[in-house]
SERO-4910 file (N, C-alpha, C, O; in steps of 0.05 Angstrom, whole numbers):
BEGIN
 pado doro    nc1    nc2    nc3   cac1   cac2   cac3    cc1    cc2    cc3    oc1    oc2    oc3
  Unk    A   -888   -984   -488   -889   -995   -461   -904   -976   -443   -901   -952   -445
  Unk    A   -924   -991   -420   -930   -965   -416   -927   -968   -378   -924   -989   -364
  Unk    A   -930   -946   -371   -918   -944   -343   -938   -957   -328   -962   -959   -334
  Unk    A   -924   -965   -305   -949   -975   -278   -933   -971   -257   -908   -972   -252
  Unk    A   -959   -964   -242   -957   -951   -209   -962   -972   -201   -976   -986   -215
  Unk    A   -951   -982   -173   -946   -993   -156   -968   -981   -133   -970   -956   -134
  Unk    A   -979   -990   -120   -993   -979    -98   -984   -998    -73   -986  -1023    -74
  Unk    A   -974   -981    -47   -969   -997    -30   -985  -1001     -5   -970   -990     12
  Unk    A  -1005  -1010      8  -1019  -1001     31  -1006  -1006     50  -1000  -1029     58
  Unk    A   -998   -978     64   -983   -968     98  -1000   -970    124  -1022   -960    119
  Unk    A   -998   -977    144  -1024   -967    157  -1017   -943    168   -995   -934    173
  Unk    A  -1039   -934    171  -1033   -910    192  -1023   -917    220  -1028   -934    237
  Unk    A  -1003   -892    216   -982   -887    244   -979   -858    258   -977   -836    247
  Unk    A   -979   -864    288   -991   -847    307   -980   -846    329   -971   -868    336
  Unk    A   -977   -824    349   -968   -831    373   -981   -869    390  -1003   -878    393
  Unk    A   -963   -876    395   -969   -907    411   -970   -926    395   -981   -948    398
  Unk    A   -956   -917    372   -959   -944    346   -941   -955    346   -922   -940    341
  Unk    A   -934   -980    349   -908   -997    347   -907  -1015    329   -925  -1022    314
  Unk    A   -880  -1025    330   -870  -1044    296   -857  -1042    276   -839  -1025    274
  Unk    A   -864  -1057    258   -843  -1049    234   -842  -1030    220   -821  -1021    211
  Unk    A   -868  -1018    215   -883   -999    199   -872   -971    204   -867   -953    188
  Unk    A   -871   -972    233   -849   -956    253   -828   -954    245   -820   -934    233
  Unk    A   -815   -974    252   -781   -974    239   -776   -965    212   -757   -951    204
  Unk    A   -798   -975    196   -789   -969    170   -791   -929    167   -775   -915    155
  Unk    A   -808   -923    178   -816   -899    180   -782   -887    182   -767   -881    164
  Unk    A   -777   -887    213   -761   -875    224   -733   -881    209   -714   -865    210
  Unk    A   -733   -908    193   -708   -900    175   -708   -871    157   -697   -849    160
  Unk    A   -728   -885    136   -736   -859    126   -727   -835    136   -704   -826    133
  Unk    A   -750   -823    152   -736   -805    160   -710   -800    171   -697   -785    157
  Unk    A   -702   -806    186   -668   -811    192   -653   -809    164   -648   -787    154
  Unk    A   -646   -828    156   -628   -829    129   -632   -815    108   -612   -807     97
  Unk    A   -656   -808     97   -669   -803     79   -669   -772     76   -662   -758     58
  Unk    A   -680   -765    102   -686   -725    104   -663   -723    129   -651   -701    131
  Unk    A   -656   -743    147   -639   -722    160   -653   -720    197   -643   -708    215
  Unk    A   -666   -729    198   -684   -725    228   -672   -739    246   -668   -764    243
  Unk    A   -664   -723    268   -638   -739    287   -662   -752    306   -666   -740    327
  Unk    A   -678   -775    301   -702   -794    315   -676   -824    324   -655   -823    310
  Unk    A   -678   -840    340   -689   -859    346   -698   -882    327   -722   -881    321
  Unk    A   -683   -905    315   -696   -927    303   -703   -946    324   -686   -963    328
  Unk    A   -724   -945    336   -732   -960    355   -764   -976    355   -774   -988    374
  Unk    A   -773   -970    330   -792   -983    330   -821   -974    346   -840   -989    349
  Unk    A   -821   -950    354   -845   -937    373   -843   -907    360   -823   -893    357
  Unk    A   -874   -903    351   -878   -876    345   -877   -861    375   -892   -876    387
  Unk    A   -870   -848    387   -860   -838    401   -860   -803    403   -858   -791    381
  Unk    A   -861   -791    420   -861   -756    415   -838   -744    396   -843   -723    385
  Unk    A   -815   -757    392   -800   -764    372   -806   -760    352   -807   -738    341
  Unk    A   -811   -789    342   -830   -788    312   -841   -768    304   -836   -754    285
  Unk    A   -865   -766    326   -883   -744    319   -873   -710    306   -877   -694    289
  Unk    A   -861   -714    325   -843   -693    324   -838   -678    283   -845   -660    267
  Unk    A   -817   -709    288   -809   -704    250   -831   -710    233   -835   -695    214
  Unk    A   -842   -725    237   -862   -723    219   -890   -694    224   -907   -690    207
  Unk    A   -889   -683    244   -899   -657    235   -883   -643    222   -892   -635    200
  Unk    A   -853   -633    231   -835   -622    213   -835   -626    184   -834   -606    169
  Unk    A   -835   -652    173   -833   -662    143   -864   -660    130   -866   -656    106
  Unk    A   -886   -662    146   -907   -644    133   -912   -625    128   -926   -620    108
  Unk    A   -898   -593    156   -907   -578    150   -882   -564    121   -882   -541    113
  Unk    A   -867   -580    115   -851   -570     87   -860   -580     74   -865   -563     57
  Unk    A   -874   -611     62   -886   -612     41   -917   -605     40   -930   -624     30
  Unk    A   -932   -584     47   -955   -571     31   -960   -578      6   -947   -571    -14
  Unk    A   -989   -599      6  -1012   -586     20  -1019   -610     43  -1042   -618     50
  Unk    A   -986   -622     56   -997   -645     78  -1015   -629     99  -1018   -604    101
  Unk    A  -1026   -649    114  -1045   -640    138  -1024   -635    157  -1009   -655    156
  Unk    A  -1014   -611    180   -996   -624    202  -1009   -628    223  -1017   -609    237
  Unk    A  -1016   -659    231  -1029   -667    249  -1003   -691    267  -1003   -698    291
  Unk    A   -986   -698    248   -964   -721    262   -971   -745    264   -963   -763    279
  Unk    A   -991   -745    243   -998   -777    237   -988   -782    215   -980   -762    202
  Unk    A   -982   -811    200   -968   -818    177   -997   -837    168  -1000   -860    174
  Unk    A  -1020   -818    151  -1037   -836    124  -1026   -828     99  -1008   -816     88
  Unk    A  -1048   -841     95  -1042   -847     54  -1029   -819     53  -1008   -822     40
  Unk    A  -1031   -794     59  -1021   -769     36   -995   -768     51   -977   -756     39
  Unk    A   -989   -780     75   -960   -769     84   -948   -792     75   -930   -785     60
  Unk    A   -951   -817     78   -942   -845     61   -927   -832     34   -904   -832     28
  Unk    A   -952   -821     18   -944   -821    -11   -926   -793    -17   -917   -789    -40
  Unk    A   -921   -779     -1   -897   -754     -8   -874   -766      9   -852   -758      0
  Unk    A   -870   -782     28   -848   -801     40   -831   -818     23   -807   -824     21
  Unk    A   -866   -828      4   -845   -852    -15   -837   -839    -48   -824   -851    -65
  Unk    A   -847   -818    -49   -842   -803    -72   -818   -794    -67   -812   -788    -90
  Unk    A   -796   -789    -53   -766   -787    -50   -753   -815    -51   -730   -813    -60
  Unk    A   -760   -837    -46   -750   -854    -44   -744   -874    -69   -763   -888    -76
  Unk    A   -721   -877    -81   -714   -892   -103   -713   -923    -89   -703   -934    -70
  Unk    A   -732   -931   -115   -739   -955   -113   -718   -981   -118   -716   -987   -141
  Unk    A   -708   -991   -105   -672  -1010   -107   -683  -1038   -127   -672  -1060   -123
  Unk    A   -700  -1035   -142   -709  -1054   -155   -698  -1062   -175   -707  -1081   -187
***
């Protein structure tokens, strides 16, 4: 049998980004690592916040406090899949 990757496209998220994509984020973080944020659905100075924190521990992320593809994919690399 042989394995397959799933690829999921995230969009990028940024200060002034709102929505689900948002929420889903901020669970994550919240539940997941621990980041006392706000599930409110707005990337926010907040957000930003943890998500520079949670980049600058997983190296070799960029810390810029945006959420693309390389911060997406070390986010969803902790995350067990309830499938």
């Amino acid at each position: 049998m042989q394995a397959t990757t799933t690829t999921i496209n995230m969009p990028l998220l940024k200060t002034g980004t709102n929505g689900e994509a948002v929420r889903f984020l901020q669970e994550v973080l919240k539940r997941r690592y621990g980041y006392n944020i706000a599930i409110d659905a707005i990337f926010g100075p907040n957000s930003a916040a943890a998500v520079k924190d949670f980049q600058a521990k997983h190296p070799p992320l960029v810390v810029d406090g945006e959420v693309g593809k390389n911060t997406w994919r070390e986010l969803s690399a902790h995350i067990a899949c309830p499938c």
